[in-house]
C-alpha positions in Angstrom: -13.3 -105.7 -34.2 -11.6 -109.2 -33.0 -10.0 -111.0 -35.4 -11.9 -114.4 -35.1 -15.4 -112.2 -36.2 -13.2 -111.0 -39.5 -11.9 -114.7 -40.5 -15.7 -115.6 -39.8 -17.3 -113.5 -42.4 -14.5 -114.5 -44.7 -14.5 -118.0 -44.3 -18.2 -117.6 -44.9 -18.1 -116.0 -48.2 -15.2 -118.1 -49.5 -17.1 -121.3 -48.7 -20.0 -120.1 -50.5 -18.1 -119.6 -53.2 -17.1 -122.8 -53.4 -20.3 -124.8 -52.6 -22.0 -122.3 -55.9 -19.4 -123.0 -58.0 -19.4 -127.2 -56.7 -23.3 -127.0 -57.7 -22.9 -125.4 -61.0 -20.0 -127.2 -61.8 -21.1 -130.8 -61.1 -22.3 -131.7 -64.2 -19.2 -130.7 -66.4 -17.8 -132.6 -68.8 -14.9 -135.4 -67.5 -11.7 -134.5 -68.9 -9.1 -137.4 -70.1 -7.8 -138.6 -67.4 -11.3 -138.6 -65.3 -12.1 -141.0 -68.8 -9.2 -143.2 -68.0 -10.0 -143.8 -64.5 -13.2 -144.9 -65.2 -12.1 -147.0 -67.9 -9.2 -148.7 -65.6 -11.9 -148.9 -62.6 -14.2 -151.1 -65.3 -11.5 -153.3 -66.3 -10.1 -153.9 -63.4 -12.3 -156.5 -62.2 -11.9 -158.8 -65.2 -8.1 -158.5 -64.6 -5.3 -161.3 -63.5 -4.1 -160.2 -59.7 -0.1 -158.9 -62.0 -2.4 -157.2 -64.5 -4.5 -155.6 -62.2 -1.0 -154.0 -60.3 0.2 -153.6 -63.5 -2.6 -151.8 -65.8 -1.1 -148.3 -64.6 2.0 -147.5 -62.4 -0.7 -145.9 -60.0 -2.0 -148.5 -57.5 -5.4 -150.2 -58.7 -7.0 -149.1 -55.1 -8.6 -145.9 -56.3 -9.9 -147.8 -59.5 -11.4 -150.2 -57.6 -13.3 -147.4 -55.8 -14.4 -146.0 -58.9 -15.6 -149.9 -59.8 -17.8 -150.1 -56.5 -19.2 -146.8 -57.6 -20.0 -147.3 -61.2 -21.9 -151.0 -59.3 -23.9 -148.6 -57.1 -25.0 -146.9 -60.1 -26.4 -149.7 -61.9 -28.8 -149.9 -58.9 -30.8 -147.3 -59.3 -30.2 -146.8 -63.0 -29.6 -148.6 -66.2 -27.4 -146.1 -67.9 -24.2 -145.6 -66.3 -22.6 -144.2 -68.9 -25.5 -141.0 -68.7 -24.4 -140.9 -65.0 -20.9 -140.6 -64.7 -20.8 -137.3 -62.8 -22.3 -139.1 -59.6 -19.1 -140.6 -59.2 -17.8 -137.6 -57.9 -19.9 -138.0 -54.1 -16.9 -140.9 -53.7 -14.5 -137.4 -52.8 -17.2 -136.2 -50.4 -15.4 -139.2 -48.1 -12.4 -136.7 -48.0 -14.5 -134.7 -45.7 -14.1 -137.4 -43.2 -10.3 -136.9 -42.4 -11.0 -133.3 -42.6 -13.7 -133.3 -40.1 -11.4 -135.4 -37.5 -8.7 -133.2 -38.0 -10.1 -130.2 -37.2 -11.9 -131.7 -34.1 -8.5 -133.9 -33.0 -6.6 -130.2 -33.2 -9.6 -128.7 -30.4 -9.4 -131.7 -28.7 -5.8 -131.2 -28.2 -5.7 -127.6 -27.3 -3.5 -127.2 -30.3 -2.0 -123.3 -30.7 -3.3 -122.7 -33.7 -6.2 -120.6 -35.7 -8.6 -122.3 -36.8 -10.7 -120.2 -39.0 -7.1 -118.9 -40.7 -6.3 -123.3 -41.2 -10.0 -123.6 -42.8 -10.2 -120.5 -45.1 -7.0 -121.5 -46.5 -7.5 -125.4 -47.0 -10.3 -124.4 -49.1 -8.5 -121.3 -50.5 -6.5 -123.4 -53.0 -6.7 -124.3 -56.5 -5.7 -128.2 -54.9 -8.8 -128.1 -53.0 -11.2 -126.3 -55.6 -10.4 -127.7 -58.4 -9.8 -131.7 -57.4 -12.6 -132.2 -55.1 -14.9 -132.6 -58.4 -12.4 -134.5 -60.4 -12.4 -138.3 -60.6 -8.9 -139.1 -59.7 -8.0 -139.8 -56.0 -6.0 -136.2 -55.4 -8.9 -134.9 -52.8 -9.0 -137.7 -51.0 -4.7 -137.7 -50.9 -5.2 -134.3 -49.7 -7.6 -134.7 -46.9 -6.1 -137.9 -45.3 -2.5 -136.3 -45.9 -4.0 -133.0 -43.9 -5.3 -135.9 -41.1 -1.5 -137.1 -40.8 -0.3 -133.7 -40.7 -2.2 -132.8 -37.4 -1.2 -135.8 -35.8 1.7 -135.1 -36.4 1.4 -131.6 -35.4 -0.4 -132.7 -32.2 2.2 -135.0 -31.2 -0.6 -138.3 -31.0 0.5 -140.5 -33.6 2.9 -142.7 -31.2 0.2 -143.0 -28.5 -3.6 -141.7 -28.4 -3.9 -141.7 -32.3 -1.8 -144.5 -33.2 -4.4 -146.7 -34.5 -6.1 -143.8 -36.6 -2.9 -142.8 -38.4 -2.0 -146.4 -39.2 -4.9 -146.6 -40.7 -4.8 -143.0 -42.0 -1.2 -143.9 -43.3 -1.9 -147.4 -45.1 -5.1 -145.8 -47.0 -2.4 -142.7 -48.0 -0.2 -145.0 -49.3 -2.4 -147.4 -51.1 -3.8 -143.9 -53.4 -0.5 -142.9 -54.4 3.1 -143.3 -53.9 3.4 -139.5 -52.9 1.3 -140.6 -49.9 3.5 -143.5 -48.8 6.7 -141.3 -49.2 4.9 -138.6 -47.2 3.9 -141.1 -44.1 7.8 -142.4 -44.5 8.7 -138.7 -43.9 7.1 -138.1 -41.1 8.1 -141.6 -39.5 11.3 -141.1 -39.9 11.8 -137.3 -38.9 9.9 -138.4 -36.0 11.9 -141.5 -35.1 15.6 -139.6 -35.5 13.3 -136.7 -33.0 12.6 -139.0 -30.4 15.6 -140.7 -30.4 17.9 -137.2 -29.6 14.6 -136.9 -27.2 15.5 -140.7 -25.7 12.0 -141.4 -26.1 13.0 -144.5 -26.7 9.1 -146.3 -26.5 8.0 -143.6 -29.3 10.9 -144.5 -31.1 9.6 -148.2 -31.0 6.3 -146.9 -32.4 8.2 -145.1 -35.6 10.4 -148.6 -36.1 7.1 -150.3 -36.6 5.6 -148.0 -38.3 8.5 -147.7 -40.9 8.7 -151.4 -41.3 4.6 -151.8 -42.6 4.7 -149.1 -44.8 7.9 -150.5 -46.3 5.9 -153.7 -46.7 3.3 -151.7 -47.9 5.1 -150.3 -50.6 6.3 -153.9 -51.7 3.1 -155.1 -51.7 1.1 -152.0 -53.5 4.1 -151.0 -56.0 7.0 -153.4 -56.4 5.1 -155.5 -59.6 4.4 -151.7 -61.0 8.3 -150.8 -60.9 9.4 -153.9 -61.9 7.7 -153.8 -65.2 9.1 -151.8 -67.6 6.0 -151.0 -70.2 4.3 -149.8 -67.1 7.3 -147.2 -65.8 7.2 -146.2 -69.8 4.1 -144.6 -69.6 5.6 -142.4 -67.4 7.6 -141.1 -70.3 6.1 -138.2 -70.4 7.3 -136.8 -67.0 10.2 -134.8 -67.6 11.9 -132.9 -64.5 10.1 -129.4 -65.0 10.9 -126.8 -62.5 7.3 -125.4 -64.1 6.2 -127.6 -61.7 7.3 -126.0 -58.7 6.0 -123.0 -60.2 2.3 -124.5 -61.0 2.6 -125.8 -57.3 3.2 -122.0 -55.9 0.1 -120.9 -58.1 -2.3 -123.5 -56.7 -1.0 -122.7 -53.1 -0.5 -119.1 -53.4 -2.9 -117.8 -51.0 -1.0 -119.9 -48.5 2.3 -119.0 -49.7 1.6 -115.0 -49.2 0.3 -115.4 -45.7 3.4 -117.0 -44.8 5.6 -114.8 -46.4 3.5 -111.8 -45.0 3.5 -112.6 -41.0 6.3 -115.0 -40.4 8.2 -111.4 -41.4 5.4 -109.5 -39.1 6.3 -111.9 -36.3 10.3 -111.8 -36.3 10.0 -107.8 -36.5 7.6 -108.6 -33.4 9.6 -111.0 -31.5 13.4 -109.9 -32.6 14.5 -108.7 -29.2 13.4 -111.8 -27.7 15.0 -114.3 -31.3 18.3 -112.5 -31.9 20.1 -112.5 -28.4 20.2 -116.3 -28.0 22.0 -117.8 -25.3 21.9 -120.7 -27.1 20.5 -122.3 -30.1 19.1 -125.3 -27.9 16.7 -122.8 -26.3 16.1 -121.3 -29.9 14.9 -124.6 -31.2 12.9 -125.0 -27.8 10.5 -122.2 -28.7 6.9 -123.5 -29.3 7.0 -121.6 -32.4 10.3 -123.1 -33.7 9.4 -126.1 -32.8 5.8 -126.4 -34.4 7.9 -124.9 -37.8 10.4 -127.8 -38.0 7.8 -130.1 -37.2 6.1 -129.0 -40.5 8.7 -128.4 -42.8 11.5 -131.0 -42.0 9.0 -133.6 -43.2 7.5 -132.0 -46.7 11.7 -131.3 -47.3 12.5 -135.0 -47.0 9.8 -135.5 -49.1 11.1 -133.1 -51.8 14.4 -134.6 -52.0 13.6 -137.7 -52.1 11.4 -137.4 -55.4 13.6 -135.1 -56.6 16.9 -137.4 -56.2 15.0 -140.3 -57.8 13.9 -137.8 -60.4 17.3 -137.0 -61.3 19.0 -140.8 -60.6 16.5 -143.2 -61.4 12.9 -142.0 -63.3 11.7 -138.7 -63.5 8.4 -138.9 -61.1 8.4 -135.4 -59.7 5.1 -133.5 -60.7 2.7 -130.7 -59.4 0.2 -132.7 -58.7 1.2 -135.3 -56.4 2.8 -132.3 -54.4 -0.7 -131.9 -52.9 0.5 -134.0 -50.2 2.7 -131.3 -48.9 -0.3 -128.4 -49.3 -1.3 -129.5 -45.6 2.0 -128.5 -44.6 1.5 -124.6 -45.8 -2.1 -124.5 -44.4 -1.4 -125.7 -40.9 1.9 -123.4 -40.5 -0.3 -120.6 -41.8 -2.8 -121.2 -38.7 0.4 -121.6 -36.3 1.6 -118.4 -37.8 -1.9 -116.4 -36.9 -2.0 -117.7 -33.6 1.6 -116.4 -32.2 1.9 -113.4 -34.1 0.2 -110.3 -31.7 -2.8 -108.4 -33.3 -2.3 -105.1 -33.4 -4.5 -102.3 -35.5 -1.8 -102.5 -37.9 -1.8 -106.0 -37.8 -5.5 -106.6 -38.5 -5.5 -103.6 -41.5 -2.9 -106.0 -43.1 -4.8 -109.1 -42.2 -7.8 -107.5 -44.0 -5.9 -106.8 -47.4 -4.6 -110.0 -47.3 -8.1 -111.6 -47.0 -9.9 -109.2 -49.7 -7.0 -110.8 -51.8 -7.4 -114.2 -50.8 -10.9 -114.1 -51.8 -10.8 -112.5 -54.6 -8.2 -114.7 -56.0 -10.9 -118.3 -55.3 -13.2 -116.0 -57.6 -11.6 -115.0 -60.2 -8.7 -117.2 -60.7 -9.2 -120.8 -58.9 -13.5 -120.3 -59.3 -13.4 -121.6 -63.0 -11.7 -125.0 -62.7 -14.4 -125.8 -60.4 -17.3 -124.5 -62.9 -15.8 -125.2 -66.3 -13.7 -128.7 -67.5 -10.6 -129.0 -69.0 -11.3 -131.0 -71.8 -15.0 -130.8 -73.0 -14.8 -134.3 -74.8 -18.6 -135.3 -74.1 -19.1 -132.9 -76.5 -16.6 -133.5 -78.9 -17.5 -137.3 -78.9 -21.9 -136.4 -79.3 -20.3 -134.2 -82.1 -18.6 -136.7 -84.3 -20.1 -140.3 -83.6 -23.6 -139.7 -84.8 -26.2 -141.7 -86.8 -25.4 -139.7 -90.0 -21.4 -140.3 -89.7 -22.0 -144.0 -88.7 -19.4 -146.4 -90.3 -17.2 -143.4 -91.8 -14.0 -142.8 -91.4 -12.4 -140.3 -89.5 -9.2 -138.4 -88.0 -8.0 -138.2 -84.3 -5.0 -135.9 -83.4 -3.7 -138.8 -81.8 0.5 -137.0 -82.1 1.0 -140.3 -82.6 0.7 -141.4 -78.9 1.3 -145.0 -78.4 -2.2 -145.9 -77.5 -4.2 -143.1 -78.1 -6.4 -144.7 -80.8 -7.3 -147.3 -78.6 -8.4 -144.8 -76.2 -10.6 -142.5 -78.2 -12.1 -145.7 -79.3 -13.3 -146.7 -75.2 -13.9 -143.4 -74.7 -16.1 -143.0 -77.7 -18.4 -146.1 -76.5 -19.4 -144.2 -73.3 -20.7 -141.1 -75.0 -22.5 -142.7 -78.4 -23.6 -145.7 -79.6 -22.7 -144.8 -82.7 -19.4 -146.3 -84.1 -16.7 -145.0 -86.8 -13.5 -146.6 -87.6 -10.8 -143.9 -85.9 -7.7 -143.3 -87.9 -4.7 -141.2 -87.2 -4.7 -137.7 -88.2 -1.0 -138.1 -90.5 -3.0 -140.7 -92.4 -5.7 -138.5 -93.6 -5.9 -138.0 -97.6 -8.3 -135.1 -97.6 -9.0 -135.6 -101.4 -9.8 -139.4 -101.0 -12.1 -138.8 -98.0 -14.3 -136.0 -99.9 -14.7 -138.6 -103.5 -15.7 -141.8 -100.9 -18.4 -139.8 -98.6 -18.9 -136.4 -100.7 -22.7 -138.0 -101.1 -23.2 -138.6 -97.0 -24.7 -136.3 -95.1 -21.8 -136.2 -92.7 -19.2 -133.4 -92.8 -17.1 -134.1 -89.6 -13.6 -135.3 -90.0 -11.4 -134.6 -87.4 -11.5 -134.8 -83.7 -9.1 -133.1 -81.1 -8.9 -133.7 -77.2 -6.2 -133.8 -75.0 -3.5 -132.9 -77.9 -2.2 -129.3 -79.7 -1.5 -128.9 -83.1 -4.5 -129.8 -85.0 -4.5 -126.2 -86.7 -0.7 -126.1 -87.7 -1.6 -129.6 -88.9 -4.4 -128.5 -90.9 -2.4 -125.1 -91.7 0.4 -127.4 -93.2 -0.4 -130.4 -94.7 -3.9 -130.2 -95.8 -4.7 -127.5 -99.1 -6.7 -124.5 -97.6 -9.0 -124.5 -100.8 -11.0 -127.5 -99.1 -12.6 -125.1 -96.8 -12.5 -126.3 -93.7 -13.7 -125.2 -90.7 -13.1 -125.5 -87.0 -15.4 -125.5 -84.1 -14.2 -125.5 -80.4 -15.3 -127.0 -77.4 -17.6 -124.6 -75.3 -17.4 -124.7 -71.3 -13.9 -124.9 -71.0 -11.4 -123.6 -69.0 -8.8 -122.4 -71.8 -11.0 -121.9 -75.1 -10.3 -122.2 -78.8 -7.8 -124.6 -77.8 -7.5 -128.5 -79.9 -6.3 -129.9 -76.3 -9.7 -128.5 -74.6 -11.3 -130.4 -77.8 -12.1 -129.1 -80.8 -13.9 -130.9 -84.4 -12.7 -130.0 -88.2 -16.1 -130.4 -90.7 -16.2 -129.3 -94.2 -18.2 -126.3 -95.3 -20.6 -126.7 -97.7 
């Protein structure tokens, strides 16, 4: 059986997968920072042109997407706030890029499998679990994957030019990550065509350097110049976890190029190892097409990591989709060169019974069940019974945190209760001033641990109390998934 029939059927079953688990999935809860975009993206219009650069160190573009969105709404309904979860078409738009790359690579004649660059891109906890999650990591990921190829396809300079300006400048404007990775490639491709003395190309990479640095003035200087917006970035720390979340989400991609780029040096040694020299080394299509791809996600790497470690700690797992593209189009180069043998093809079966089997049991349940089930936690506490009482968030004491359950809290009931921290709770004092209400919830939990080593240790265990978790959630019984504390009667 050809290969191409194989990927076929798998790419097949794997999208199906994940257009079941994107319908059954839809409606989930939002988790925090969904809440938090949505919250910014209302604000923003009300905002002064510093405050509006300088709500979040994130540039205001996505949030103004999310704004044009939530106006769209209001046409056809009244009740946004029931209607969040339509927000989430706005990442179908990362199907564009997608769609051009994929037809820019045919166009080109570019040596490379497509099935094997398509099962992949969606084989990945990246694209499962962010293309129904309201923060602008799908769309970085397609229009990163768009640069990529022409990149890969050697256009950018000349035929495509236009496109990845474009391409380049939208990047950039969703997150810093995407600016950095267009500088990459700029560069490693202006230092290329000068050894090349390409010097018009090079002319092309000159400008192209000099808008996005202008760019990056423009979308981020106000942001980095103000220091209570780089403090809520406190909470990055370097984390090599990181990395290692980063080879979880990718790891399908990761295996299939540790697998066959060993199957194709054992196939090719005879014709890698006796070099005459390394200039026809590095002049192999293969070779080539590999530094292409890496050179640029490594300048990327250290850079964030050298301002990580000299200036603010801004490395992070998620931003690091950018380079995904990277894995998924060497993967594809990979398939194409390397000769398909019986063996070969046994192999490439395993790997793909793997592959799939991974998207369903492991990546599958981001895309059906939420992180933090806070709809439910809010509908839970702010009801007409517990209206105007008191009660506890496990806030951890994060600067600001109050204020947020408080907007958050608005969207999901238009019932109100005045929210205190949970150190300030006097469990004996609460019980005399509402023991005649017919409200028993006093504590809520999202987005934070420790509420039961709290309750464990600072509240008496003789006031019975009881707590209920958060259903539909990806880690359960957890107080960060959300979780409420009532008293037993």
């Amino acid at each position: 059986m050809h290969i191409n029939k194989i990927l076929v059927f798998f790419v097949i079953i794997n999208s199906l997968i994940i257009i079941s688990g994107y319908f059954f999935g839809f409606s989930k809860s939002l988790w925090l920072d969904e809440l938090l975009s949505i919250i910014y993206g209302r604000e923003i219009i009300g905002l002064s042109l510093i405050e509006i650069f300088t709500i979040d160190p994130h540039n205001p573009f996505f949030y103004s997407i999310l704004n044009i969105g939530q106006t769209i709404i209001k046409l056809f309904t009244l009740d946004v706030d029931s209607n969040l979860y339509y927000l989430k078409f706005i990442n179908l738009i990362g199907l564009v890029p997608i769609y051009l790359s994929f037809k820019i690579l045919k166009k080109e004649k570019t040596p490379i499998s497509f099935y094997t660059v398509f099962l992949l891109l969606i084989s990945s906890n990246y694209f499962i679990f962010y293309i129904l999650d309201l923060r602008p990591y799908f769309l970085i990921l397609s229009f990163s994957f768009l640069i990529y190829v022409l990149h890969l396809t050697n256009t950018l300079e000349n035929k495509y030019k236009l496109l990845f300006f474009i391409s380049s400048i939208i990047l950039s404007a969703l997150h810093i990550y995407g600016l950095t990775l267009s500088m990459s490639i700029i560069v490693y491709r202006f230092l290329l065509n000068l050894y090349k003395k390409n010097y018009s190309n090079a002319k092309v990479n000159l400008f192209f350097s000099i808008v996005l640095f202008i760019i990056f003035i423009i979308f981020y200087f106000l942001q980095i110049s103000n220091k209570e917006t780089m403090a809520t970035l406190k909470y990055i720390n370097i984390n090599f976890w990181y990395f290692r979340t980063f080879i979880e989400w990718t790891l399908n991609s990761i295996i299939f190029i540790f697998i066959f780029l060993v199957v194709w040096v054992f196939q090719f040694k005879n014709q890698i190892f006796p070099l005459k020299s390394i200039k026809d080394f590095l002049r192999n299509d293969f070779v080539e097409k590999t530094l292409n791809l890496s050179l640029p996600a490594l300048i990327l790497v250290i850079v964030v990591v050298s301002i990580s470690y000299l200036v603010i700690p801004i490395i992070h797992f998620k931003p690091l989709i950018v380079i995904f593209p990277a894995l998924v189009l060497y993967s594809g180069v990979i398939s194409f060169y390397i000769k398909k043998t019986k063996k070969i093809l046994l192999i490439f079966c395993i790997f793909l019974v793997f592959c799939t089997s991974n998207n369903l049991f492991f990546y599958l349940k981001n895309i059906l069940y939420t992180q933090q089930n806070i709809e439910w936690v809010i509908k839970k506490t702010f009801t007409k019974n517990c209206k105007d009482i008191d009660v506890y968030f496990n806030d951890k004491s994060k600067p600001g945190f109050i204020k947020t359950a408080k907007q958050i809290s608005k969207i999901y009931s238009k019932y109100e209760r005045p929210i205190k921290p949970l150190a300030e709770i006097k469990i004996n004092n609460y019980i005399t001033k509402y023991k005649n209400t017919q409200c028993d919830i006093l504590i809520f939990s999202f987005h934070s641990y420790g509420l039961e080593k709290f309750i464990e240790t600072q509240i008496l265990k003789k006031n019975n109390l009881v707590t209920e978790y958060a259903p539909n959630v990806v880690n359960k019984n957890s107080s960060k998934a959300g979780a409420i504390v009532y008293l037993s009667k």
